[in-house]
Structure formats: C-alpha cells, structure tokens
C-alpha positions as CSV (number, residue, x, y, z in Angstrom):
1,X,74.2,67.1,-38.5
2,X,77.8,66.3,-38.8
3,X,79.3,63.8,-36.6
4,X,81.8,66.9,-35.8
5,X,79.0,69.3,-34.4
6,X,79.8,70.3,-30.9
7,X,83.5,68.5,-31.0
8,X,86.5,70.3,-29.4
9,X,89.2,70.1,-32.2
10,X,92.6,70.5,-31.5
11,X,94.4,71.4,-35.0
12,X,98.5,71.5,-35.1
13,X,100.3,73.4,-38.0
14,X,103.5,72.2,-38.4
15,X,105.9,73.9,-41.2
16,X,105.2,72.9,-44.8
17,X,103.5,74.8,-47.9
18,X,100.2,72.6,-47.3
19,X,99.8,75.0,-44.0
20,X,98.1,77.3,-46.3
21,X,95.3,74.5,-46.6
22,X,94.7,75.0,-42.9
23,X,92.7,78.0,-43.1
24,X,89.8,75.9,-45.3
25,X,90.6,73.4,-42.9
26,X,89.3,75.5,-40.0
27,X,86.7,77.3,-41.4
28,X,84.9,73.6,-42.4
29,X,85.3,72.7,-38.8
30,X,83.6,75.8,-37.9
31,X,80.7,75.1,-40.7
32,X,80.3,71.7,-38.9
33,X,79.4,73.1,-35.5
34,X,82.6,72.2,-34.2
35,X,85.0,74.3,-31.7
36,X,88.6,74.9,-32.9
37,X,91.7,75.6,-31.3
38,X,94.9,75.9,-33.1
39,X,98.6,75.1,-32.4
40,X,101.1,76.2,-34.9
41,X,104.9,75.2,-35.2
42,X,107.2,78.4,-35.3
43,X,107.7,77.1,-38.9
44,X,104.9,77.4,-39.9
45,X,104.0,80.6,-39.5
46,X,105.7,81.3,-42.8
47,X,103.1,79.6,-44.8
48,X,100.2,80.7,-42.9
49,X,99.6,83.5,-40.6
50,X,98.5,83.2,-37.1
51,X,96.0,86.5,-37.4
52,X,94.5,84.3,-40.4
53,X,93.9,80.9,-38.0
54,X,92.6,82.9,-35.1
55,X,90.4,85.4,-36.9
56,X,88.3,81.5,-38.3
57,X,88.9,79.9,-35.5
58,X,87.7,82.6,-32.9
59,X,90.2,81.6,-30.6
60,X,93.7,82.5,-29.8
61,X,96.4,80.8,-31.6
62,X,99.4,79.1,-29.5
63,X,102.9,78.6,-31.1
64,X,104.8,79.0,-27.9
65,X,105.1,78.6,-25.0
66,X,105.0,81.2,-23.0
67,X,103.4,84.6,-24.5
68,X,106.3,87.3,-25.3
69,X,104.7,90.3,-25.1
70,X,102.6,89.3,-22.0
71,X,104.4,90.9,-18.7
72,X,103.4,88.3,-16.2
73,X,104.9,85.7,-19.2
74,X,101.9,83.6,-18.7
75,X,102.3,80.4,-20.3
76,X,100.4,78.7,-22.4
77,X,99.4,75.3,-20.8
78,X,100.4,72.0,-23.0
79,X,98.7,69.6,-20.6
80,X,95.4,71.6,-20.5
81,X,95.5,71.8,-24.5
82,X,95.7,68.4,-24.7
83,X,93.0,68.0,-22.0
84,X,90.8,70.2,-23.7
85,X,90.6,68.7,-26.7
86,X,88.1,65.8,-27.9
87,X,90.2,64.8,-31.4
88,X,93.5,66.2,-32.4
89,X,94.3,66.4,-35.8
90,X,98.2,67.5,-36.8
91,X,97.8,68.9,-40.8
92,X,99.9,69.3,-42.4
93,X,102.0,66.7,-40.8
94,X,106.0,67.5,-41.8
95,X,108.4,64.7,-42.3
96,X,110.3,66.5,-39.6
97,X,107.0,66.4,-37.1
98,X,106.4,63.3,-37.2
99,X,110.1,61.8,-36.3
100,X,109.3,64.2,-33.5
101,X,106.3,62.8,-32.7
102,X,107.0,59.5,-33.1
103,X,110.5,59.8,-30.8
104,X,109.1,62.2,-28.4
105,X,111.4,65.1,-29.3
106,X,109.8,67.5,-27.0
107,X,111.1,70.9,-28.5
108,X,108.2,72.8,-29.3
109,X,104.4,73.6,-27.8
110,X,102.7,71.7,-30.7
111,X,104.9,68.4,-30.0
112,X,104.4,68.7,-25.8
113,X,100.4,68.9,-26.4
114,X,100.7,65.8,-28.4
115,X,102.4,63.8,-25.9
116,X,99.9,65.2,-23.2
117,X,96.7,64.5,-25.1
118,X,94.3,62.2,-23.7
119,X,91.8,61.8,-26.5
120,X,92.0,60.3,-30.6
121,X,95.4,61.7,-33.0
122,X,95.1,61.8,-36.2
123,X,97.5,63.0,-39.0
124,X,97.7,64.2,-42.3
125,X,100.8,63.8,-44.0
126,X,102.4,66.5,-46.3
127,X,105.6,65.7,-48.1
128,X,107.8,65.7,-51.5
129,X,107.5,62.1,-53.5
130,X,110.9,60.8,-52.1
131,X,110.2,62.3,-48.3
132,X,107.0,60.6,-48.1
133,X,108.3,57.3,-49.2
134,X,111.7,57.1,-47.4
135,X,112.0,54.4,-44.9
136,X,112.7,56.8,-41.7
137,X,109.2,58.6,-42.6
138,X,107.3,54.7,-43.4
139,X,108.7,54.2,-39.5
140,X,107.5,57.0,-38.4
141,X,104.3,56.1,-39.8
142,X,104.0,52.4,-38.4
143,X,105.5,53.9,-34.7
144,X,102.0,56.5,-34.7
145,X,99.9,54.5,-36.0
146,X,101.7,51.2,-33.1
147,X,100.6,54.5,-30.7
148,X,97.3,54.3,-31.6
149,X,97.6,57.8,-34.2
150,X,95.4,57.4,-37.0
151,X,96.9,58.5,-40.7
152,X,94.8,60.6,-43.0
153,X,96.3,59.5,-46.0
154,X,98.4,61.6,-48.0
155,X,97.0,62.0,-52.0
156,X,98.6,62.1,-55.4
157,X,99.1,65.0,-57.6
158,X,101.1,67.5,-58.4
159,X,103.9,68.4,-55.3
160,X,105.6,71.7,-54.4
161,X,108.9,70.3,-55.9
162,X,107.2,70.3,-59.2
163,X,107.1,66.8,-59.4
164,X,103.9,64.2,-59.4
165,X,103.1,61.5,-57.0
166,X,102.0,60.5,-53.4
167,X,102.6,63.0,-50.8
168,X,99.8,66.1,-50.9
169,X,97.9,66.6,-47.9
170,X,94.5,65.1,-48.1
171,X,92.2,68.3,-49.2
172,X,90.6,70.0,-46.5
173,X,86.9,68.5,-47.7
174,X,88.5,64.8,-47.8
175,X,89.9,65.6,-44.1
176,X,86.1,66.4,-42.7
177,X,85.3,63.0,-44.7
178,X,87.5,61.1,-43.5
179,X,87.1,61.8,-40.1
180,X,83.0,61.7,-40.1
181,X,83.5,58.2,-41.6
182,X,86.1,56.9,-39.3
183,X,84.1,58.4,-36.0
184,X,81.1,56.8,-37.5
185,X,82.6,53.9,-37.4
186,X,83.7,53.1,-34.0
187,X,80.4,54.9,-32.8
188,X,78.9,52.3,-30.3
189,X,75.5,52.1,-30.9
190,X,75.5,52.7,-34.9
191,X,73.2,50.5,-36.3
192,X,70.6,50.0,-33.4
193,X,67.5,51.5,-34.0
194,X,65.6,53.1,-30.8
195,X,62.2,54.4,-29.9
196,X,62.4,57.5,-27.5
197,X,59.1,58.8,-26.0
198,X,59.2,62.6,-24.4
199,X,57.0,65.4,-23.4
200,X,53.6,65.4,-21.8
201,X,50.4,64.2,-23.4
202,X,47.3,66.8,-23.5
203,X,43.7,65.0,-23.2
204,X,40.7,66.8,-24.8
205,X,37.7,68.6,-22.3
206,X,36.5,70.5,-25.4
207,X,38.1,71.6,-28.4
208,X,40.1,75.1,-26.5
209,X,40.9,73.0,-23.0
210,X,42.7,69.9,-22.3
211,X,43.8,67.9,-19.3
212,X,48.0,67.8,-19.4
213,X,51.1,67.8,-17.1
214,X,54.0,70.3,-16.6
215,X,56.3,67.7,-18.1
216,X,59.3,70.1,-20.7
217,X,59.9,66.9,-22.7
218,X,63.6,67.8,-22.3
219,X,64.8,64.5,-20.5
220,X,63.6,62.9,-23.7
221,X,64.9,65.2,-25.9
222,X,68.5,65.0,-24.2
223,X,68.3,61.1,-24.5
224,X,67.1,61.4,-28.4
225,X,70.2,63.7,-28.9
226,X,72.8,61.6,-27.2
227,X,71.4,58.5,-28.7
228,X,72.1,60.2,-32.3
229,X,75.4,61.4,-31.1
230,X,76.6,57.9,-30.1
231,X,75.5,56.5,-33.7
232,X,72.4,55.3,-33.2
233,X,68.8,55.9,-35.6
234,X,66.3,57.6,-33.1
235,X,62.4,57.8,-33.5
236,X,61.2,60.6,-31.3
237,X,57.9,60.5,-30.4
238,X,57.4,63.5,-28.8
239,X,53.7,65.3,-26.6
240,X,53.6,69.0,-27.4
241,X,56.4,70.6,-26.3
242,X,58.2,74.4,-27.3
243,X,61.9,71.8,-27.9
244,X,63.2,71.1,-31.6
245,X,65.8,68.9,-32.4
246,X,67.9,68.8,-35.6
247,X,69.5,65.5,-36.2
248,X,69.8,63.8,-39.9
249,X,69.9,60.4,-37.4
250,X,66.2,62.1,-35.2
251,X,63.3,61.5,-36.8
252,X,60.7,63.4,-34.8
253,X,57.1,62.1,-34.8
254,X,54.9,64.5,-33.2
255,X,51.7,63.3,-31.3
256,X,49.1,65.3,-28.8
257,X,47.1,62.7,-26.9
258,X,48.0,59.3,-24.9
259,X,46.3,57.4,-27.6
260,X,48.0,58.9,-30.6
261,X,51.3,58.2,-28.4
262,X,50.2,54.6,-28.1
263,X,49.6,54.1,-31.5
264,X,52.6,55.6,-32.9
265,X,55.2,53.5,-30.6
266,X,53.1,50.3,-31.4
267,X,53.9,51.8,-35.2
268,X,57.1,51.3,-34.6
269,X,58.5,49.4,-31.8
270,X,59.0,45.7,-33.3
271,X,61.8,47.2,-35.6
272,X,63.6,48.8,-32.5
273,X,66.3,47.7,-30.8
274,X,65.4,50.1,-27.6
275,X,62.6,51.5,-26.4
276,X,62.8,54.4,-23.7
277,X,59.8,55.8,-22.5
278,X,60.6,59.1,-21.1
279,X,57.3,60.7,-21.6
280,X,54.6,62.0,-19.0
281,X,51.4,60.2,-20.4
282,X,48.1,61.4,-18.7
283,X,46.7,57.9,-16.8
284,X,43.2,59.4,-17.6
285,X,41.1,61.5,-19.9
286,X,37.4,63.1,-20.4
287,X,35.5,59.9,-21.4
288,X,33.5,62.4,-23.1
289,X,34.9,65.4,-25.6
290,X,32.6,68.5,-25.8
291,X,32.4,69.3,-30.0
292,X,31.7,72.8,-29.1
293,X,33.4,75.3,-26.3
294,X,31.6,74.5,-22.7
295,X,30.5,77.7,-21.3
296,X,31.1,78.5,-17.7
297,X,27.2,78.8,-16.7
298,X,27.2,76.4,-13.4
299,X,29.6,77.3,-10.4
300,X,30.6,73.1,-10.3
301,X,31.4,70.9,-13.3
302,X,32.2,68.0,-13.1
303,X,34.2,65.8,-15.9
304,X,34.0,61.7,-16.1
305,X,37.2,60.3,-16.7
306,X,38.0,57.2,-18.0
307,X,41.2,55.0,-18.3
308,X,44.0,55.4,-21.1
309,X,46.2,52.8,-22.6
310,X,49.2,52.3,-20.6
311,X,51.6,52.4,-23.4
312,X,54.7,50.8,-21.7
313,X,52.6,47.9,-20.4
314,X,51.6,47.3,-23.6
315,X,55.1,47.5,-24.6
316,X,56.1,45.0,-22.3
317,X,53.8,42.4,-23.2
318,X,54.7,43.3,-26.9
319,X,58.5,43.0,-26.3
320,X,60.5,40.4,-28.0
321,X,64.1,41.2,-27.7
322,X,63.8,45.0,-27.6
323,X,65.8,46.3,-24.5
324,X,63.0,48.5,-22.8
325,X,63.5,51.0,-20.1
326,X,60.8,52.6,-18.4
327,X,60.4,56.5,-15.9
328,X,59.0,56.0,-12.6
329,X,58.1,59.9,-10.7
330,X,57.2,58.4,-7.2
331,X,56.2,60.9,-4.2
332,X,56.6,57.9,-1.6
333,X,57.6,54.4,-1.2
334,X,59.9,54.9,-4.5
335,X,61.9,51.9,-4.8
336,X,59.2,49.5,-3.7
337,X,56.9,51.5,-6.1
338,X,59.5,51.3,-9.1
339,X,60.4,47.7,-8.6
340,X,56.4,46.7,-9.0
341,X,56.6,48.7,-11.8
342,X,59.3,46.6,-13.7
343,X,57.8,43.1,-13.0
344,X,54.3,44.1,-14.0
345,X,55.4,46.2,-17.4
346,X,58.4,43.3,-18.3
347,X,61.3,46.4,-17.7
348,X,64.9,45.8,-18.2
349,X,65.6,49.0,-16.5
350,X,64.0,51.6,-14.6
351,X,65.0,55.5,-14.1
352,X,63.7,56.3,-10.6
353,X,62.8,59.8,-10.4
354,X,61.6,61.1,-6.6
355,X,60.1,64.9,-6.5
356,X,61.2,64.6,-2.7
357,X,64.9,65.6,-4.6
358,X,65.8,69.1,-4.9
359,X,66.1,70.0,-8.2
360,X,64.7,66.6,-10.1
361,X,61.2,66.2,-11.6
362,X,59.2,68.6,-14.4
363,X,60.3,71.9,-15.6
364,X,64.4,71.7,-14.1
365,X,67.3,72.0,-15.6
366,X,69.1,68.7,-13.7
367,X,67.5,65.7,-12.6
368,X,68.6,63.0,-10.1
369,X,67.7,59.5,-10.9
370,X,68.2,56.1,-9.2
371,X,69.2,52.9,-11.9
372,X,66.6,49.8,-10.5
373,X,67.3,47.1,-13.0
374,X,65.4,43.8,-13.4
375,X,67.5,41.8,-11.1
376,X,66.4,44.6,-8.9
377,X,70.1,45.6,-8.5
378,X,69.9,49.7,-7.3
379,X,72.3,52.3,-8.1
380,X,71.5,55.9,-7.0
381,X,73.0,58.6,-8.8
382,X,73.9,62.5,-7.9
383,X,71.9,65.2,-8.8
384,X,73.1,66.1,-12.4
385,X,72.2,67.7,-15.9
386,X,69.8,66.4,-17.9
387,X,72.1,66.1,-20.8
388,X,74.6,63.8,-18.1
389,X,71.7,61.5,-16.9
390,X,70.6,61.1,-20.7
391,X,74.7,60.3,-21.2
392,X,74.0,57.6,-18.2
393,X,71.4,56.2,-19.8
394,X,72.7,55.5,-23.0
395,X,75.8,54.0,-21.2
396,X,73.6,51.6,-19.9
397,X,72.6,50.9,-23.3
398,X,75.9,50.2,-24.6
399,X,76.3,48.3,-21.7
400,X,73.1,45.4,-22.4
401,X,74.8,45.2,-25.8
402,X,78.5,44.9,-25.3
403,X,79.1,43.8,-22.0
C-alpha cells in the first residue's frame, strides 16, 4: 500500500505546456488510493481542460473564485481548500507562479489556497533552460523552500523551446516517487518494529464447539493500520475474526487458541520494539478436548477448565527494552484494577477500557479509554472512534521514543 492511500491531495495547475502531464498526474493519485482535488490557473486551462481533471479526479475543478454561471455566485472557499488538504503539490510550477508564490501576489484562487494551506507544499518546476536557471526564479526557489515548500526537482531533456537541458517537470511516475520517499522519510515511527495482538481467542470443547468472547478484533486492527501508516513494520497476531488488512508494512499471523497466541508473540517479541496487546484471550479452557462431537444425551454437563498462559505476563517478565502496553476491560474498581495490572505484568502503559461507558467495549464502533501509565499518571479520554483511540495510542508511542 502506497504511503499516498487515503491522502487528501491538493493539486494546482498553473499555465505551462507540462499541464498536459497533470491528467497522468491525477489519475496515479487516484491508482494510489488517494483523494484529489484540483486547482487550475485561468492559464492553464489552455493546456489542459478542466472537464479532463474533473472527469479523473471525481471532483469538481476550481479556477476561480466565485462560480459564473452559479446564480447565488457561490464562492469557492480558498481557506477551506487549503484546510482540506493533507499535501499540496503545485505541477507544473510556472516561472510566473512561483514569484507569486514566493512574494505572496494574491491574484488568483490557486495562489490564495496556497497562502491558506496548513499542511506540507511541494512543487514541481516546469520551465525553458534559461527560465529555470535565471537568478529571479533560483530566488524564488531558495524563498519556498526558506518557507518550508519542498522542490520536486525539475529533469533534463528535451524542452518545449526545442532546446535540451534542465527544466521539464519531473514525470508524473517520478512525482508519486518522490513523494512516497520523502513522506517515508519523515514518517515517525519508520524503522521500529511492533507486535500488535487483536481479536478473541476460541478454546476447544470438541472439535464443532469452542469456548470464545464477543471481541471484533477491530481495536487491534485500527492500531495495526495506524502503526503502518505512521512508518512502522507491524506483526499482527490476530484470534479469528471476519477483518482483513492489506498493508505491504502488516504482516498478519493468524492464530485460534490462547496458546497458539502465546507462542507466536514469544516467536517474535525480542525483535520488537513495541508490543500492544489488544487482544481478548480466554483466561481458561476445557482441560480436556473431546476427539469426537459430544452428543447432547444428559440434561447437565459439566466442563473442567483449567488455566491458560497469561501471554502479557509472560511478556513482561520477557521484556528487555521493548515498550509494552497492555488492555484492561474492568466492570468495577477500574483504575485500582488496571494499576495492579501494570505492576504485576511490568506495563509501560495501560488502555483502560470500562463497559460501564456507553458505547466502549466488544462489538462498537467507538471506544472510550483511560491512559494509566507506569508512574500511574491517569489521563481519561472522550468517547471516540476506534481508528482515533488507535491514532492516541500510537502518539503515545511516538511520544516514549522522541520525547
């Protein structure tokens, strides 16, 4: 999955004859999994034709600002634009475009968005030879970059004047490059390696029954997929569960009982940096396993259970400099209940979870947690998706390593 997938993309077109490169540009971002909105420069809409950018996009396109044939003249919103978008990427950036953005000439929509936009700029350059290395464009180039805009370099070949040298706009495939690599990059947890457990375990009565838990496995899922997102290699060990995940940075390792579970995050965990145990493990199963189907012929039955491993004990005692979060679901004395819990299994961190909350615990769409970490400082949090607690998580994460 490309580091793109799921990124709002704010493309501007400014006026040069690499514009008609733009609508390979868009359609890549849409192959990626990303979601595209386009601002064009009245200019250059004689390269490239807005019906072109919208129809691959699946947006509108925006070139003014205000819509002429609209009665109400409803205007098209700069600062929301700019708001909107997670990267902004101006291709092909004009000689002309880039004075303007780097001296704040406000005069058209795609220049106002820029100066409103809150997230990463980049820019690909698009120029004749002698445009591309005169000294008012090289300033223009140090001021963005001084800004914080990140240059796409330009490539050599043959140019529009007929001549040969520096100045093309990067190809649309070397644009997707470039920006995977460079968001890779400054990814924060790239290069950590983290064990992720999720899902319920099911413990064998006899080979068609099993002892289990209404656990989705999607609080574990949601971490493994923010974990990936923010760079990092994630080993999901995962109970049976209906969820799939398709990361190239996920490997999922699937497991049915408590014990496979225990073995396969022993399998792995001293090459972690991380370990978060998210899953529901059944505390005990059948001591004994029927081989064969056990008919229903008494009206009681009655099944000896025994003890299984406690995996994030074990974990505990096994941990060496691995940063190791544990659950706790608690139906009374919570916080006393999860700060035991921490001492006795050697936590960093614990993710409270109370099914006296509306809308937390199994089977739910949100979840509302309380942060208990091993200085036993507490910090409740408000009920919110599962993808936002996983986000929480993993900014505590980032925080052990970099703060």
């Amino acid at each position: 999955m490309s580091v793109l997938s799921g990124k709002r993309i704010l493309l501007g077109v400014s006026g040069g004859i690499a514009a008609y490169k733009t609508a390979s540009l868009v359609r890549l971002f849409i192959k990626v999994g990303a979601h595209v909105q386009v601002i064009m420069t009245p200019a250059s809409k004689d390269f490239v034709t807005p019906l072109t950018l919208s129809t691959l996009s699946k947006n509108p396109v925006y070139s003014t600002f205000f819509n002429q044939d609209d009665e109400d003249e409803k205007w098209n919103n700069h600062v929301e634009l700019g708001l909107w978008a997670d990267l902004m990427i101006i291709a092909p950036a004009t000689a002309n475009t880039l004075s303007k953005m780097a001296n704040g000439t406000c005069d058209n929509l795609l220049i106002a968005t820029y100066l409103s936009a809150k997230c990463p700029v980049y820019f690909a350059p698009a120029m004749d030879l002698d445009m591309y290395k005169h000294p008012s464009t090289i300033a223009s180039f140090t001021a963005l970059e001084q800004f914080g805009n990140t240059i796409i370099p330009a490539e050599s070949g043959e140019l529009a004047s007929g001549l040969s040298g520096e100045g093309r706009m990067a190809e649309p495939e070397n644009i997707i490059t470039f920006l995977e690599a460079d968001l890779e990059s400054k990814l924060p947890l790239k290069g950590k390696k983290i064990l992720i457990t999720a899902g319920p375990t099911y413990e064998a009565i006899d080979p068609v029954r099993f002892i289990g838990n209404h656990s989705s496995g999607k609080m574990g899922f949601d971490i493994a997929k923010s974990a990936a997102n923010l760079g990092a290699s994630v080993i999901l060990v995962t109970g049976p569960t209906h969820l799939t995940v398709n990361h190239s940075l996920i490997n999922v390792v699937k497991v049915t009982s408590a014990q496979e579970m225990y073995d396969a995050c022993h399998q792995y965990f001293n090459a972690v940096d991380v370990a978060i145990a998210a899953a529901a493990v059944a505390d005990y199963r059948p001591k004994n396993i029927a081989e064969q189907k056990i008919k229903k012929n008494t009206d009681n039955f009655v099944i000896e259970l025994e003890k299984t491993k406690d995996i994030l004990l074990s974990l505990g005692e096994a941990k060496k400099q691995q940063f190791l979060i544990g659950f706790a679901l608690e139906t009374e004395n919570e916080i006393e209940n999860a700060k035991a819990k921490i001492q006795k299994k050697n936590l960093d961190l614990i993710v409270l979870n109370s099914l006296q909350d509306e809308g937390a615990g199994f089977q739910k769409m949100t979840n509302k947690v309380t942060f208990i970490d091993k200085d036993f400082k507490i910090e409740p949090m408000e009920l919110k998706s599962k993808e936002a607690v996983a986000d929480d998580i993993l900014n505590k994460v980032i925080a052990h390593f970099y703060e």
